[in-house]
Each structure stands twice: as C-alpha cells, then as structure tokens.
N, C-alpha and C positions, 0 to 999 in steps of 0.2 A: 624500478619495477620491471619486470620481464617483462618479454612479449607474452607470454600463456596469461598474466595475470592481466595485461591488455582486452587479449582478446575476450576473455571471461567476465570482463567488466562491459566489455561492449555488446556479449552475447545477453547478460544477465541484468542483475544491480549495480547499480552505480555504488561504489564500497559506502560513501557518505549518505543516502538515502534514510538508511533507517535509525542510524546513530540523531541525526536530525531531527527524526517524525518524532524519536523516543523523547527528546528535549524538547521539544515542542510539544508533547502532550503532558509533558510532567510539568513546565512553566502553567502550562492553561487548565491543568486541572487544580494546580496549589494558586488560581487565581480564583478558584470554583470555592475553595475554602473559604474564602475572607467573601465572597462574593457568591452565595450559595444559587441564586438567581440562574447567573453564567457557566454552570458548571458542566450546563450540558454542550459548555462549546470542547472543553475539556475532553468528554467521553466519546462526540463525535470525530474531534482526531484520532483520538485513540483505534477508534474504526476506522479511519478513511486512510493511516498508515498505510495497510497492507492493499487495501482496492489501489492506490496510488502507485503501488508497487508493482501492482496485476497490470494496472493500464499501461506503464512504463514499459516493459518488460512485452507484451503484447505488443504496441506500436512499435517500440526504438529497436526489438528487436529481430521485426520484419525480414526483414535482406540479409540479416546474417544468419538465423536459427528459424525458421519458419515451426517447427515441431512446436520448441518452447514458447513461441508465441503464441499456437495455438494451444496448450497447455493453460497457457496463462488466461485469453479468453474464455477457455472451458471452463478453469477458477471462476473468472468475474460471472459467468451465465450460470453458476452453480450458485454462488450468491445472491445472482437475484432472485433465481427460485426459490433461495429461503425466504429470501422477504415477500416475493409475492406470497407464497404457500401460511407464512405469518399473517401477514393482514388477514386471508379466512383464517387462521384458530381465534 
C-alpha cells in the first residue's frame, strides 16, 4: 500500500468498515427471514452502518482532518433532526 492510501485511510474509512457492516447486515437480516420476530435487529444495522461510520470518521479523525470531522458531525446532527423532526409527524 502507499503512503497516500495510508494517509487516506487514516484521514477517512478504515477500507474494511463497510465491507463488514454490509455482511453483517445481510447475515442478520436472512436470520429475520427464518426468524421474522428479529428482523428488526437486521434493519437496524442496516441503519447504524453509516452513523458508525459518521462517529468514526468524526472522532479518529480529529488530529488529522479537523474539516472532515466536522463534516462528519454535521452528517450525524442532520440525522438526528430527522429523527427528532419524525417523532412530531
């Protein structure tokens, strides 16, 4: 690996992060099938992929990229206003 793909990884996503989330959400959603009960454990990975990624990516990348971190918290505080703004509709 280069140094630029180093640094990129250390500014950003870890390259393994979402390859993971995506297999992990597809094992526990096809456990949602046989197990229709659980399935909502399935759909909330599916959502908490990318927030995991926003908090990553904000924390780990403090000290190197201050911008993208705040980027990245701007993400996560846009999301919550969805949700709070959902609970009133």
């Amino acid at each position: 690996m280069t140094s630029e793909g180093k640094k990129s990884e250390l500014a950003g996503l870890p390259a393994w992060l979402y390859p993971a989330g995506f297999w992990l959400a597809v094992a526990l959603l096809a456990v949602g099938v046989f197990f229709p009960d659980y399935a909502f454990v399935g759909v909330a990975c599916v959502a908490l992929v990318p927030v995991l990624a926003a908090v990553w990516v904000a924390f780990g990348a403090w000290k190197l990229d201050r911008r993208l971190s705040l980027a990245a918290l701007a993400a996560l505080a846009g999301l919550g206003l969805v949700v709070v703004v959902k609970g009133f509709i």
